[in-house]
N, C-alpha and C positions, 0 to 999 in steps of 0.2 A: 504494500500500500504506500501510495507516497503521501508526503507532507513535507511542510515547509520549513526549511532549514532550520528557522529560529528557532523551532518546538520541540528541537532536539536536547537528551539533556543527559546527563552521566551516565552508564549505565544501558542507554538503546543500543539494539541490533541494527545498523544499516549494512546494505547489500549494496554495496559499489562494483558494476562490473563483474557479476556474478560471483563476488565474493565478500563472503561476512567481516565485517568490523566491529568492534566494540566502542561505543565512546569514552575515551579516558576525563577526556575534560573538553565541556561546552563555552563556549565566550558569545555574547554576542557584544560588538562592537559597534557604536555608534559616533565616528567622526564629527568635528563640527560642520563639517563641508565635505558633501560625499554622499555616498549609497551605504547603508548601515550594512556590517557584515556579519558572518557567523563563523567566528573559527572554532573547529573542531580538529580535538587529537583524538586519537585511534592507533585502535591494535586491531593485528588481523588476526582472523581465531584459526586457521589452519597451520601458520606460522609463526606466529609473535612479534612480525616484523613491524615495528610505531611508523606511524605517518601523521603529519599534520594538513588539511582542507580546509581552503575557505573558500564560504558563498553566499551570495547577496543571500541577506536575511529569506527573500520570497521566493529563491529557487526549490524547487523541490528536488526533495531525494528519496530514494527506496528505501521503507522502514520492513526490515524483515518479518514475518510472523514469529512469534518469537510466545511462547506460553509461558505465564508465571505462574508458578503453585507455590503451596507452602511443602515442607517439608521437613521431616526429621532431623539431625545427625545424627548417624549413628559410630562409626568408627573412621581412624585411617590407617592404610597399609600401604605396601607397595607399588598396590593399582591407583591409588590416589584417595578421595573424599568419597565415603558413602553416604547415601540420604534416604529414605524411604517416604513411601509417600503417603499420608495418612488418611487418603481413603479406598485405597484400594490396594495398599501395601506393595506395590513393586518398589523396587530397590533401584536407586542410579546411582554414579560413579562419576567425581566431578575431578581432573586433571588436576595437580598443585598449579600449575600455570594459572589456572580459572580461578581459585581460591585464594593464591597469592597470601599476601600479609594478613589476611583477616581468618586466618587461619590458627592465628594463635590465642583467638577470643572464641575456637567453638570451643562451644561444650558438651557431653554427652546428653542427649535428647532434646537439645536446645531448636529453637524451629527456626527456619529459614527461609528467605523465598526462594527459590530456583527461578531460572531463564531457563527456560528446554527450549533449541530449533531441531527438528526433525529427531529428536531422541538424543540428541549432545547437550548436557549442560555447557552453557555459554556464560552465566552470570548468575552472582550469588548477591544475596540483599539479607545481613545480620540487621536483629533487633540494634536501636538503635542504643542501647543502655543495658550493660552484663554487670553480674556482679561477680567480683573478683575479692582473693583474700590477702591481703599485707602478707607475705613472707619474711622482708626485713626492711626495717627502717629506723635512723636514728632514735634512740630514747626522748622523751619529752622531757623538758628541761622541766620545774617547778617555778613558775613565776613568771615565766614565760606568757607574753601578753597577746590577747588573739588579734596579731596584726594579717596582712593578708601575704606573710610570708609562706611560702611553702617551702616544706622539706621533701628531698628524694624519699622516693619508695621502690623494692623491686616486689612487686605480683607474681600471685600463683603463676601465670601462665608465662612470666620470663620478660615481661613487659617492663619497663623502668615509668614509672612517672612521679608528680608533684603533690605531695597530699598535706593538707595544714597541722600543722603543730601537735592540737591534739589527737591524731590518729596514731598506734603504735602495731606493734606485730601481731597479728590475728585478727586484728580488724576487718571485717566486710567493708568493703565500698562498693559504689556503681562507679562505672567507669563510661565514656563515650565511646563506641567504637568508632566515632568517624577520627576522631585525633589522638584518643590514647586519655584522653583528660580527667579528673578527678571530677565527682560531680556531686555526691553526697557519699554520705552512711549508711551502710545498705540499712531498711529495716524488718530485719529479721532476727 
């Protein structure tokens, strides 16, 4: 199906030239003198090889069929990411390439959305908020005043980030998965 450039946005399937892309990152650009553009980066899903496209905001481009469900995690192994689907239980298999970095916030039964094109997962969508456990971080000092310093932390899953003052080792927090960031106290 096509649509117009500008409605593109992280994450869509386009089919350029009978071959799939993923978008890395959407811009639309608006000059003060000029035709507004849309720059789009991309990765191709057969290869991995990045490219960067631009084009007047109103052109169109071929947006792939592309299905999103939700889906399980269930393990990883040698073959890559598995996921299951919760309503009909079949089982897919998603490449470390496809998974990438956001790989180190699943968790066992944590839900997902997948991208399926023709039965390949293409594109994974984590909640946008995990919670994770403090493993090691500086002691609290005593007197210590709640300014909006932060201190290092390194997380269950090997993650390093900045968490305030009063958190110590064993702490639940929620964390972002779009930057890695601190965000509360888990409450549980």
């Amino acid at each position: 199906m096509k649509v117009i450039a500008s409605s593109l946005r992280k994450g869509n399937i386009v089919d350029l030239d009978g071959r799939l892309y993923v978008i890395l990152s959407a811009e639309n650009i608006h000059p003060g003198k000029g035709t507004p553009v849309t720059q789009l980066d991309m990765r191709r899903l057969s290869d991995g090889v990045k490219s960067s496209q631009r084009y007047k905001t109103t052109d169109q481009v071929e947006r792939a069929h592309v299905e999103e469900r939700e889906f399980q995690f269930l393990y990883e192994d040698g073959d890559g990411f598995h996921f299951m689907n919760m309503e009909n239980y079949d089982q897919v298999a998603a490449d470390k390439d496809v998974v990438g970095d956001m790989s180190m916030y699943l968790q066992p039964e944590m839900k997902v959305k997948l991208s399926v094109h023709e039965g390949v997962v293409v594109g994974l969508e984590l909640p946008q908020r995990v919670v994770l456990e403090v493993v090691e971080t500086e002691p609290t000092v005593k007197g210590q005043t709640a300014s909006s310093s932060y201190k290092p932390a390194l997380l269950s899953n090997g993650l390093r980030t900045g968490v305030p003052p009063h958190i110590g080792t064993g702490t639940r927090i929620v964390v972002s998965t779009a930057d890695g960031s601190y965000v509360e106290r888990a409450k549980d």
